[in-house]
C-alpha positions as CSV (number, residue, x, y, z in Angstrom):
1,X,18.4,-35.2,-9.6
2,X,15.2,-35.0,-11.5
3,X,13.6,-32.2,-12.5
4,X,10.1,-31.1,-13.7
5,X,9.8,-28.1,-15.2
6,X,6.5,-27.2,-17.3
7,X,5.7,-30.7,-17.3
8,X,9.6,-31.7,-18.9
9,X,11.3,-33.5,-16.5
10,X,15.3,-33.2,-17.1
11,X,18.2,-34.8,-15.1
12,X,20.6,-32.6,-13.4
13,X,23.6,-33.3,-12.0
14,X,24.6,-32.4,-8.3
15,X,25.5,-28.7,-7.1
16,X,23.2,-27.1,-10.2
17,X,21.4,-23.9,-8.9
18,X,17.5,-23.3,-10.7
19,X,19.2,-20.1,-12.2
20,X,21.0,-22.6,-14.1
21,X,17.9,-24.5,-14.5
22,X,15.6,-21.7,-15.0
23,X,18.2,-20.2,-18.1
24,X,17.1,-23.0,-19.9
25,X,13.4,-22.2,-20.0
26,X,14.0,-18.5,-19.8
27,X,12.8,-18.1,-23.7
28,X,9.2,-19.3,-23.1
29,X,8.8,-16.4,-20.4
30,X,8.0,-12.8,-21.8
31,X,9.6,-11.2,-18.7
32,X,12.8,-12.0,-16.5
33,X,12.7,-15.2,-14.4
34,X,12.8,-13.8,-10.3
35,X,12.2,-17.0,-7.9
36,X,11.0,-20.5,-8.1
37,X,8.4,-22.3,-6.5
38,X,10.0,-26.0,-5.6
39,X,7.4,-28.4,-4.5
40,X,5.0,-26.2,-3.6
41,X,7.3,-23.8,-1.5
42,X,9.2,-20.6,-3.1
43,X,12.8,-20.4,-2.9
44,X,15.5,-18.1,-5.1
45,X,17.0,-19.2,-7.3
46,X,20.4,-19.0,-6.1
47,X,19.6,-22.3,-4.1
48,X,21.2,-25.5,-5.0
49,X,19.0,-28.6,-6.4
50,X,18.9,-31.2,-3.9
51,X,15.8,-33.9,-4.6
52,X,14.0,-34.4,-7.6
53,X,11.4,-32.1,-7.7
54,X,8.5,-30.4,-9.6
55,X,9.5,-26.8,-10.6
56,X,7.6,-23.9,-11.3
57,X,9.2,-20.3,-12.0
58,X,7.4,-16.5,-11.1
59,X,9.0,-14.2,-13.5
60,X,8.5,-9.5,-12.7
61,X,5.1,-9.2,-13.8
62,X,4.4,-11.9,-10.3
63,X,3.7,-10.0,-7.9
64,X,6.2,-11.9,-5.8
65,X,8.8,-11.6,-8.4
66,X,8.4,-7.8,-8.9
67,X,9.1,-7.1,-5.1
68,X,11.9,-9.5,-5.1
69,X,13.1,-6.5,-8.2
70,X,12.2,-4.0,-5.7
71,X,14.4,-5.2,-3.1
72,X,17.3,-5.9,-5.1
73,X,17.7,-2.2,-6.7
74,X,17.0,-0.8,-3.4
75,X,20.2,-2.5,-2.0
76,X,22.4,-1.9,-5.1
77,X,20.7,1.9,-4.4
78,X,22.0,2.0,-0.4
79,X,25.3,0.5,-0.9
80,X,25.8,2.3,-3.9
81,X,25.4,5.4,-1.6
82,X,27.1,4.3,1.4
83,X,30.3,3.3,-1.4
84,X,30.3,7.3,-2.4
85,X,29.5,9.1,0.2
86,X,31.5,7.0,3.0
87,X,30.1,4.9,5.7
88,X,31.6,7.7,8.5
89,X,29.8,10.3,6.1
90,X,26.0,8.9,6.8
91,X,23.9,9.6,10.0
92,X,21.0,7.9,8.3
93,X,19.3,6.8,5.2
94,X,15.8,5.7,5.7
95,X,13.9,4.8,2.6
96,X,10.7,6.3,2.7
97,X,7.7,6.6,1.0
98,X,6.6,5.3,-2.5
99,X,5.2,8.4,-4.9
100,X,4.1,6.9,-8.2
101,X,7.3,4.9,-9.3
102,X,9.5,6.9,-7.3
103,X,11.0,5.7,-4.0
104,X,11.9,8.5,-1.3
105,X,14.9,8.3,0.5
106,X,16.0,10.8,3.4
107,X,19.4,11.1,3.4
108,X,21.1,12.3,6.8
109,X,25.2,13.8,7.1
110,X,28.1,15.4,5.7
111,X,26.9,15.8,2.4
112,X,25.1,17.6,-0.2
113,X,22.0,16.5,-2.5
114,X,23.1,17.7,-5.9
115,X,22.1,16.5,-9.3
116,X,25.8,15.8,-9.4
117,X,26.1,13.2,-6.7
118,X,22.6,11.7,-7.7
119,X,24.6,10.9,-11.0
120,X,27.7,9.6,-9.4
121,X,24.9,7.1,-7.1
122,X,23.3,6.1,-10.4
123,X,26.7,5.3,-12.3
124,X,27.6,3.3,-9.2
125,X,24.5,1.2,-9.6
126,X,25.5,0.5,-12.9
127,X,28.7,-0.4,-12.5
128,X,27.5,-2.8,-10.3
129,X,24.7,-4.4,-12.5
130,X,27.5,-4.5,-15.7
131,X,29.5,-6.5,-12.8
132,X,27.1,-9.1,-12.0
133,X,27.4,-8.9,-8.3
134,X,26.1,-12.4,-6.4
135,X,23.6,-10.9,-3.4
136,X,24.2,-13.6,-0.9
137,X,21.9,-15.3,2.0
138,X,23.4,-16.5,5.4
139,X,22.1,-17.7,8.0
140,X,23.8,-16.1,11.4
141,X,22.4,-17.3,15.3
142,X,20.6,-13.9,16.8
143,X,24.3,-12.7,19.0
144,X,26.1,-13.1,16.1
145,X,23.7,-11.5,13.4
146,X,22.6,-9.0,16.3
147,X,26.6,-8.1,15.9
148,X,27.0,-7.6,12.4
149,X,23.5,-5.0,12.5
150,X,25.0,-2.9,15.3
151,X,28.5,-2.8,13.0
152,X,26.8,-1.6,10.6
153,X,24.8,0.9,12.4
154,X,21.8,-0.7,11.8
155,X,19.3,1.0,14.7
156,X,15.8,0.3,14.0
157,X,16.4,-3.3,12.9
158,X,18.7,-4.4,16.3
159,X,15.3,-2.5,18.0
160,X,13.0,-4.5,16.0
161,X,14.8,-7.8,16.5
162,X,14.5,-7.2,20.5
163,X,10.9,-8.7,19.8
164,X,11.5,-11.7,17.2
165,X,10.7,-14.8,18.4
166,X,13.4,-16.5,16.1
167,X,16.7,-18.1,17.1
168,X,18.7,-16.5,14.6
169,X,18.4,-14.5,11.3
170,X,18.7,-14.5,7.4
171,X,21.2,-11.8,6.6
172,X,22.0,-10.4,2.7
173,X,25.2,-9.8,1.8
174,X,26.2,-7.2,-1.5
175,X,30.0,-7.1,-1.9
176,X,30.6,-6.8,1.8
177,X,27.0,-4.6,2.4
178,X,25.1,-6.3,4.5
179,X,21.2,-5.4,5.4
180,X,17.6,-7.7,6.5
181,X,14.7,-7.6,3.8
182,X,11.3,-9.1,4.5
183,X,11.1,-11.4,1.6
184,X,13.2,-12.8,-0.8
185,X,15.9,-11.1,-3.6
186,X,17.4,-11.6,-7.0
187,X,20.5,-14.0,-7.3
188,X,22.7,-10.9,-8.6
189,X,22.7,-7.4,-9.6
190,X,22.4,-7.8,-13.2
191,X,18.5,-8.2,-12.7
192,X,18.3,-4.8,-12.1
193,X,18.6,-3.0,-16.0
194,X,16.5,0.0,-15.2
195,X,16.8,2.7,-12.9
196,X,17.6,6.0,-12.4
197,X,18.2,8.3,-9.5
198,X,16.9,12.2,-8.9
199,X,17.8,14.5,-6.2
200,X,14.7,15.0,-4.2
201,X,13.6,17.2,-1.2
202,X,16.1,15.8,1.7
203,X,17.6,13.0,-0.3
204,X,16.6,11.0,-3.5
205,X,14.5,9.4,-5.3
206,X,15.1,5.9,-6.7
207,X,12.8,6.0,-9.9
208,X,12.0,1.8,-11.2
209,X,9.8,0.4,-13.5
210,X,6.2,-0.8,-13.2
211,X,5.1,-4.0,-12.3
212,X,3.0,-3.7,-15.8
213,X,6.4,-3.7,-17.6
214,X,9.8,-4.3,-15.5
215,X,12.2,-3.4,-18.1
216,X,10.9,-0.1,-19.5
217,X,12.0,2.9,-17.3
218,X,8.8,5.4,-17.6
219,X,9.9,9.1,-16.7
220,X,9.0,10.1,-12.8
221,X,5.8,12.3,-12.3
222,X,5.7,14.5,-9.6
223,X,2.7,13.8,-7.4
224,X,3.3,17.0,-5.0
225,X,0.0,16.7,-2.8
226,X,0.2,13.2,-2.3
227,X,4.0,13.8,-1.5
228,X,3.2,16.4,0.7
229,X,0.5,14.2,2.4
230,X,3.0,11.2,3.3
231,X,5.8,13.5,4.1
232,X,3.4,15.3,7.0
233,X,2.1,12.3,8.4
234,X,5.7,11.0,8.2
235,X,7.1,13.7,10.3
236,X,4.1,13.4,12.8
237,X,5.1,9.8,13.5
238,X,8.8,11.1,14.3
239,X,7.6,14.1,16.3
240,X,5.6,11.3,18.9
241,X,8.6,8.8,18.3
242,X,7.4,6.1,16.1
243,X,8.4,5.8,13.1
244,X,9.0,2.1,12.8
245,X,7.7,-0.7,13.9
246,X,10.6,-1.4,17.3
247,X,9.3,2.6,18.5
248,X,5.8,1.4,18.3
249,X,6.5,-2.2,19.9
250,X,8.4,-0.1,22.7
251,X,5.4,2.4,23.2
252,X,2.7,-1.3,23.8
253,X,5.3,-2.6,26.3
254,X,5.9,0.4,28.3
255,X,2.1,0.7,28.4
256,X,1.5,3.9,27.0
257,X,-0.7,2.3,23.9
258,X,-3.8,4.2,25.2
259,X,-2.1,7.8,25.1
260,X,-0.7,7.0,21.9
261,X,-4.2,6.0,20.7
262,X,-5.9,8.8,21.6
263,X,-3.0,11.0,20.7
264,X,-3.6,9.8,17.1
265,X,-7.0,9.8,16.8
266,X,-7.1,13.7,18.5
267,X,-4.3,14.1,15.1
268,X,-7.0,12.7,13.0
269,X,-10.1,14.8,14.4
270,X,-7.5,18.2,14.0
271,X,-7.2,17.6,10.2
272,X,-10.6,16.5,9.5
273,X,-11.5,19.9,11.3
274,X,-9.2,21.6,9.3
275,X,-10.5,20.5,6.1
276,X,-13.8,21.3,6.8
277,X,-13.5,24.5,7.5
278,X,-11.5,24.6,3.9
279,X,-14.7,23.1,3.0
280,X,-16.8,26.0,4.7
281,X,-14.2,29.1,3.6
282,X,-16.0,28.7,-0.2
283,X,-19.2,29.7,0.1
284,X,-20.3,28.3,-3.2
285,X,-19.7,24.5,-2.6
286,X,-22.7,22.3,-2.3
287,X,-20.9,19.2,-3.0
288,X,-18.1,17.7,-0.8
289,X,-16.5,14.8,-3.5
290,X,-15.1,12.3,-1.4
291,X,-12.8,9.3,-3.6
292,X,-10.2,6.8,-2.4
293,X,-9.4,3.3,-3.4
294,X,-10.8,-0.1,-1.0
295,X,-10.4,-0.2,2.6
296,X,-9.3,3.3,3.0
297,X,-12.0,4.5,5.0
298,X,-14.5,6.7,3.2
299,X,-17.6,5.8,5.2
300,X,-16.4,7.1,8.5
301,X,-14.5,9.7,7.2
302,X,-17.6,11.0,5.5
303,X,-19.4,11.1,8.6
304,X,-17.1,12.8,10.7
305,X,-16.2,15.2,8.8
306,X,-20.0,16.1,8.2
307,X,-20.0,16.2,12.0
308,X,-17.3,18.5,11.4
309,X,-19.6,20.8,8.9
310,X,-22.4,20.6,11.4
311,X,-20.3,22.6,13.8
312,X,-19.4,24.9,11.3
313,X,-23.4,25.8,10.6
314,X,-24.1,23.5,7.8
315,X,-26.4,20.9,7.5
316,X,-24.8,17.9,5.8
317,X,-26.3,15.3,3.7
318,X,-24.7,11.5,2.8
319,X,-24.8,10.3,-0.1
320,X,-23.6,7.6,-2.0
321,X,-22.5,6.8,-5.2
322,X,-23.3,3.1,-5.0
323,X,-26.9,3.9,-5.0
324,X,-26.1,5.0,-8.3
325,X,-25.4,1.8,-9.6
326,X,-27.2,0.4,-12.4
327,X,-29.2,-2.4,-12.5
328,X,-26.8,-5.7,-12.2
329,X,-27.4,-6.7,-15.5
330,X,-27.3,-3.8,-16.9
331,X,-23.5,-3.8,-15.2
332,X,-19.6,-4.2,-17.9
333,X,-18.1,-6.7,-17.9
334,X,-14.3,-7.4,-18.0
335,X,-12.0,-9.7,-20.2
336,X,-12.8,-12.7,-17.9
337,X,-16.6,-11.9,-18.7
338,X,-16.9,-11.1,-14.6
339,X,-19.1,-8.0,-13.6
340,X,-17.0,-4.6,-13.6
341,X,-18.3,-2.9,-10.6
342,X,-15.3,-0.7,-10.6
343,X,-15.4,1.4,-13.6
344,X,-17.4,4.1,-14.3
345,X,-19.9,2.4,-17.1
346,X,-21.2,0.6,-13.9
347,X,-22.5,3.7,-12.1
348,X,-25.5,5.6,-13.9
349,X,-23.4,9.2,-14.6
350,X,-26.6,10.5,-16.1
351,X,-28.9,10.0,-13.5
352,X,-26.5,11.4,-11.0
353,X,-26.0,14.4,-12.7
354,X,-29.0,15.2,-13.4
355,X,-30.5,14.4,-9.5
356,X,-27.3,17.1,-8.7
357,X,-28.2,19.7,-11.1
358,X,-32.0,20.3,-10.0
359,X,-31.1,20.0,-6.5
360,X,-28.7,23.0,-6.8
361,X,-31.5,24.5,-9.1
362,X,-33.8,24.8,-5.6
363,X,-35.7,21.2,-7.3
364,X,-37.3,18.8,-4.8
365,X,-35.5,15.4,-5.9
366,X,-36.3,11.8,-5.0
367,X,-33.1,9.9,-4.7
368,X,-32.2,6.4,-5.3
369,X,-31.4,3.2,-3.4
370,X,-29.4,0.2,-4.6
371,X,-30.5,-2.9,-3.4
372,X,-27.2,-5.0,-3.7
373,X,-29.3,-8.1,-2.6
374,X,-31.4,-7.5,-5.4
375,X,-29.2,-6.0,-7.6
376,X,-31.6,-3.2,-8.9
377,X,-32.2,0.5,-7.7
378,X,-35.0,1.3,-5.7
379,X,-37.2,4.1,-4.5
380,X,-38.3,4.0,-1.2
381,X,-39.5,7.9,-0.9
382,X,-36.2,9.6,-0.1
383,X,-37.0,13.4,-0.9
384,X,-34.5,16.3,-1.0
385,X,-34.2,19.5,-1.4
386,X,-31.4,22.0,-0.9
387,X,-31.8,24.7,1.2
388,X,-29.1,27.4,1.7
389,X,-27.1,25.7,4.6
390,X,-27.5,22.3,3.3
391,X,-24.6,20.7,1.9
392,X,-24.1,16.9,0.0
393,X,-21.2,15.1,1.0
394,X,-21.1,12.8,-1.6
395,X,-18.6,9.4,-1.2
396,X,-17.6,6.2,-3.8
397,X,-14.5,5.4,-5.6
398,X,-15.4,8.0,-8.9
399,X,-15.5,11.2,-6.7
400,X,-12.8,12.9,-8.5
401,X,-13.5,12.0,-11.8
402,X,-14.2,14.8,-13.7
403,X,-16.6,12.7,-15.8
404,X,-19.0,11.7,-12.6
405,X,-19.6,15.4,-12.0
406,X,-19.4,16.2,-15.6
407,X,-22.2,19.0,-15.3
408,X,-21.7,20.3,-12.1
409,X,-20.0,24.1,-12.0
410,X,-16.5,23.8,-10.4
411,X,-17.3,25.9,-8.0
412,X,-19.9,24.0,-6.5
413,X,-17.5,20.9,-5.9
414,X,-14.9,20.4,-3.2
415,X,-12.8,17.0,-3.9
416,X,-11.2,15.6,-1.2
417,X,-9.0,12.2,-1.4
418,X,-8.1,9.6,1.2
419,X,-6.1,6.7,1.4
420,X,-4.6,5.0,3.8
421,X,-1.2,6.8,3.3
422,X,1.2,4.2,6.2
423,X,3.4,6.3,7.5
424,X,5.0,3.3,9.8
425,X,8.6,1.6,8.5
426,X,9.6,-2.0,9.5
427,X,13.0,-0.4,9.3
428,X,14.9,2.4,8.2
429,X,15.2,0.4,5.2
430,X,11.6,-1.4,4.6
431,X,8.9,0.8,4.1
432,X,5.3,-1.3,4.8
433,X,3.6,-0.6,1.9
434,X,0.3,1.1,1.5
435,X,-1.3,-1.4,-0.1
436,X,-0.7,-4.1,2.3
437,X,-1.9,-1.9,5.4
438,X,-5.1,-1.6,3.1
439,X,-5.4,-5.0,2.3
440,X,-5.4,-6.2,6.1
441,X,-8.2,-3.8,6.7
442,X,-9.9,-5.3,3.9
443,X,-9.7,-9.1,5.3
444,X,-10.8,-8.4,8.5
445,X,-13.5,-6.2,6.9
446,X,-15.0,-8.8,4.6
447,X,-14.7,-11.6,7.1
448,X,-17.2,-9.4,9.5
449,X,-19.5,-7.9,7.6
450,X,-19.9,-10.3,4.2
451,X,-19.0,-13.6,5.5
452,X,-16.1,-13.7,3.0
453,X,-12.8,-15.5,3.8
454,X,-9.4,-14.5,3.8
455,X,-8.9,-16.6,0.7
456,X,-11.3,-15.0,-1.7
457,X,-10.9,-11.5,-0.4
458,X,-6.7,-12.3,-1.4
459,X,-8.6,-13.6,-4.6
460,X,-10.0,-10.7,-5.4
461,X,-7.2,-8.2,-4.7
462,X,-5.5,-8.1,-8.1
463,X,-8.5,-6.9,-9.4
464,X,-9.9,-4.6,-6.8
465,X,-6.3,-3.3,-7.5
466,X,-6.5,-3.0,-11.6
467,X,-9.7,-1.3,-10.5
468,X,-8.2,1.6,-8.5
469,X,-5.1,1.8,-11.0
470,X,-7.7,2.7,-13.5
471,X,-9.9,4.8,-11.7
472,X,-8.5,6.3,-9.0
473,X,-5.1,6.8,-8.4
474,X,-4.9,8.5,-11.8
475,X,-7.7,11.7,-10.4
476,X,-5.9,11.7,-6.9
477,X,-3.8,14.8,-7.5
478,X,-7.1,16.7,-8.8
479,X,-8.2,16.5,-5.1
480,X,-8.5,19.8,-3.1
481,X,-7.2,18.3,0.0
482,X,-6.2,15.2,0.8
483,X,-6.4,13.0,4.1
484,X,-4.6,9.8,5.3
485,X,-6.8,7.8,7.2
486,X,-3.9,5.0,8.4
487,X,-3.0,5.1,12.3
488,X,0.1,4.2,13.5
489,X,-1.5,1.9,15.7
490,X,-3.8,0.2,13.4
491,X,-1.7,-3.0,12.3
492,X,-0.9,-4.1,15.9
493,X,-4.9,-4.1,16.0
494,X,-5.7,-5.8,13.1
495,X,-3.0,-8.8,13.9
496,X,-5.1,-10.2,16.2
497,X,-7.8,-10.6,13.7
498,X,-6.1,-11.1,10.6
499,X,-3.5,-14.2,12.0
500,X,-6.7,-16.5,12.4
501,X,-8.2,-15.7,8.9
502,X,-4.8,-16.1,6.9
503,X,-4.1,-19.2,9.2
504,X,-7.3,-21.2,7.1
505,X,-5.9,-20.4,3.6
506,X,-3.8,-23.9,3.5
507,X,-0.5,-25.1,1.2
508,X,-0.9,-25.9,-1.8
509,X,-3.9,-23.3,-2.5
510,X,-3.4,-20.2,-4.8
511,X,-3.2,-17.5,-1.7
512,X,-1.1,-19.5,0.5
513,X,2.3,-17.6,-0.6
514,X,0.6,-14.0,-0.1
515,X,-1.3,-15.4,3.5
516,X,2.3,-16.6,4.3
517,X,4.3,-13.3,3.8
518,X,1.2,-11.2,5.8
519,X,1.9,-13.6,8.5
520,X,5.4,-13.3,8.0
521,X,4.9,-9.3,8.4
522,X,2.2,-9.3,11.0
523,X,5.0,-11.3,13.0
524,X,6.5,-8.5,14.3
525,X,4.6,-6.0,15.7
526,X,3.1,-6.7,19.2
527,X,-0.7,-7.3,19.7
528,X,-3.1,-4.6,21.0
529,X,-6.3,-5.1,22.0
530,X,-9.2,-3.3,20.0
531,X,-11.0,-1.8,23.5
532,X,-9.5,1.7,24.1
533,X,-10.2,2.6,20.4
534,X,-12.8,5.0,20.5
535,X,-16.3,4.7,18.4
536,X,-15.6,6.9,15.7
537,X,-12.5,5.8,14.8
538,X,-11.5,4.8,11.2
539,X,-10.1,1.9,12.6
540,X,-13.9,0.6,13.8
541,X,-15.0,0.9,10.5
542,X,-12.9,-2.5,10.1
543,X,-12.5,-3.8,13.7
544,X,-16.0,-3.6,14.7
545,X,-18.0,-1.5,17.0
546,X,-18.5,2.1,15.0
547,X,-21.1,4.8,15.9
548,X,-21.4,4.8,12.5
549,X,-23.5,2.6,10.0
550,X,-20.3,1.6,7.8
């Protein structure tokens, strides 16, 4: 067969895998080669050549490649586990949430979480990436793959598999350890160089490298209020009985969807009231920071929780830091030579700071409007001045940074950061990630209100994402209090809008491989329609229909 690889074409003979293929070339790639894309369509690279073809490789720093990493360790990580402590040992391990580059895992039954048996888990992993373990792929017909789950105790997938629409089902095997993943893996253990494993709360935490650099281990931060944050809303979702995505399929087909919606939001409203009366308890605030990266709901948060403050006796103001923007010219730009509307140099820190200072000096101040039409500020006769009930509540992505409020006395600030924090698993074993939920939102979001397609709002991800990486997530433990915005209902919402959207994105265009795996994940949840959601609702600031001007 006749290969083309970066415009080489070489002749192989039969039965030769693109690992074999793919060592040859290995040397022009910085980083570790993960998958190929055959023909326009991805595959791993443990499949067999079978036409001539033109041959592309993704290496870790792909996005698509650095999962396939992620997925790999953490099924050395569970059998490794399930080899020490004894399959008759485990009532459960659920892989949780994702804390920095730390992954949770809750570990239920007879035994201990000691630093001791986090070591033994670790050496195990090794052992198995110095042995160069295959992880195979089969292909088993639903009964017979329904089989091997139940064997191996596999709950929440056999519920989760009552609603595919598929035939059968693509299995992994690890020396005898078999397990489903949503996407694709690493021919063999000996990807996986870097790791290590820390005993954690109820179980563990699998520590990995970044996507930034996949074979440097960095050493695992602590992030205890954004820890705490997942962990509560976690729990909630198991206290109402969903806590994957079969629960929540069960709840829409028993029709108890608009309980569990209103149950939710009434969850929501409780801890918006609860931080602002946090908010209320210190009497010297004037300014409630709000900061969380795109999609996560700011807007309406904002305005319910000043709904909140106006029950409490104070008289809330909006504001927000996008009319502080400076004039579009006047805006960075980045190494491509685009516009940088996400770092700080684009907002007018002086201005702001001073507009804060004489309005908590008793000043009357005129404030600002950003036309983004125009792309230059604008005065348009907004006056303000404090008076002793009055309250800002002040929103945009540089909330917490201490530079934003440089001037401002502690006291007088209350930060507060959201995110939508998913607290929903595919599995015990796939957690949906944060920034997937958020990215959903963000489609449906942009193809409402700015006209924008699926395909350029996927475009612009990776850098809406360096954005937040650099100016957000870094400032999110200096927050006060924190909220999750996500509902555990939201994504069987959003499906119905999102499958249309990623349906235009065609093969052979950039954004087809991400529209495919968000169709691939939307797959299996049920649809719900958008009408019982209430008004106020986060989820309306993406869906449609808000109270709110968001």
């Amino acid at each position: 067969m006749k290969v083309t690889i970066n415009g080489i074409t070489t002749e192989y003979a039969e039965g030769v895998t693109f690992e074999e293929a793919a060592s040859k070339f290995q040397e022009e790639y910085k980083n570790q080669i993960a998958l190929v894309v055959v023909n326009g369509k991805m595959q791993e690279l443990h499949k067999v050549i079978e036409e001539d073809c033109e041959v592309s490789f993704l290496t870790l720093r792909d996005a698509t490649g650095y999962r396939a990493y992620i997925r790999t360790a953490k099924i050395m990580f569970l059998k490794a586990i399930t080899d020490i402590v004894g399959r008759d040992n485990l009532e459960k391990l659920k892989m949780e949430f994702t804390v920095g580059n730390g992954y949770y895992c809750t570990v239920k039954g007879n035994l201990e979480i000691t630093e001791k048996l986090a070591g033994e888990i670790r050496s195990r992993m090794q052992e198995m990436a110095a042995a160069k373990l295959p992880i195979t792929k089969k292909y088993y017909p639903m009964v017979q793959g329904m089989k091997l789950i139940r064997k191996y105790g596999l709950k929440a997938k056999e519920k989760l598999f009552r609603y595919r629409r598929s035939s059968g089902v693509n299995l992994y095997c690890l020396d005898g350890y078999y397990d489903y993943y949503y996407g694709y893996m690493l021919p063999d253990t000996s990807y996986v160089k870097e790791f290590q494993v820390l005993p954690y709360e109820e179980g563990f935490m699998l520590v990995l490298p970044d996507r930034k650099d996949p074979l440097a281990l960095k050493p695992f931060k602590p992030q205890e209020k954004l820890f705490r944050t997942l962990k509560e809303s976690t729990d909630w979702g198991a206290r109402v009985g969903i806590e994957n995505v079969g629960e929540l399929n069960d709840v829409i087909c028993s029709n108890r969807m608009q309980e569990m919606i209103l149950l939710q939001e009434a969850e929501q409203e409780r801890r918006i009231g609860e931080i602002a009366k946090e908010v209320v308890s210190h009497s010297h605030v004037k300014f409630v920071m709000i900061a969380g990266p795109s999609s996560s709901g700011k807007t309406s948060f904002a305005n319910r929780i000043s709904i909140q403050l106006r029950a409490l006796g104070k008289v809330p103001h909006l504001i927000s830091l996008d009319d502080y923007f400076v004039n579009r010219e006047d805006t960075p730009r980045d190494e491509k030579g685009d516009y940088n509307f996400e770092c700080l140099g684009a907002i007018d820190v002086e201005l702001f700071n001073q507009n804060m200072l004489r309005l908590l000096g008793g000043e009357e101040v005129e404030l600002p409007y950003f036309n983004f039409k125009t792309g230059h500020r604008e005065y348009n006769g907004h006056m303000m001045k404090l008076e002793e009930e009055d309250i800002l509540v002040i929103e945009g992505i540089h909330g917490l940074n201490p530079k934003m409020s440089y001037s401002l006395p502690e006291d007088s600030k209350f930060k507060i950061y959201i995110s939508a924090l998913t607290s929903l698993n595919i599995d015990d074993h796939n957690r949906i990630p944060t920034t997937d939920a958020r990215l959903l939102r963000r489609i449906v979001r942009d193809a409402r209100t700015r006209n924008a397609s699926a395909k350029r709002t996927i475009q612009m991800w990776p850098s809406v994402r360096r954005g937040e990486e650099e100016n957000i997530f870094p400032f999110q433990e200096e927050a006060d209090m924190m909220f999750n915005s996500a509902l555990v209902y939201e994504l069987a919402v959003l499906k119905q809008y999102a499958e249309p959207l990623l349906f235009s994105i065609r093969e052979g265009e950039p954004e087809f491989f991400e529209a495919k795996r968000l169709l691939r994940f939307l797959n299996y949840f049920l649809g719900v329609d958008s009408a019982s959601i209430p008004n106020n609702s986060i989820c309306r600031e993406f869906v449609g229909g808000s109270c709110f001007k968001v």
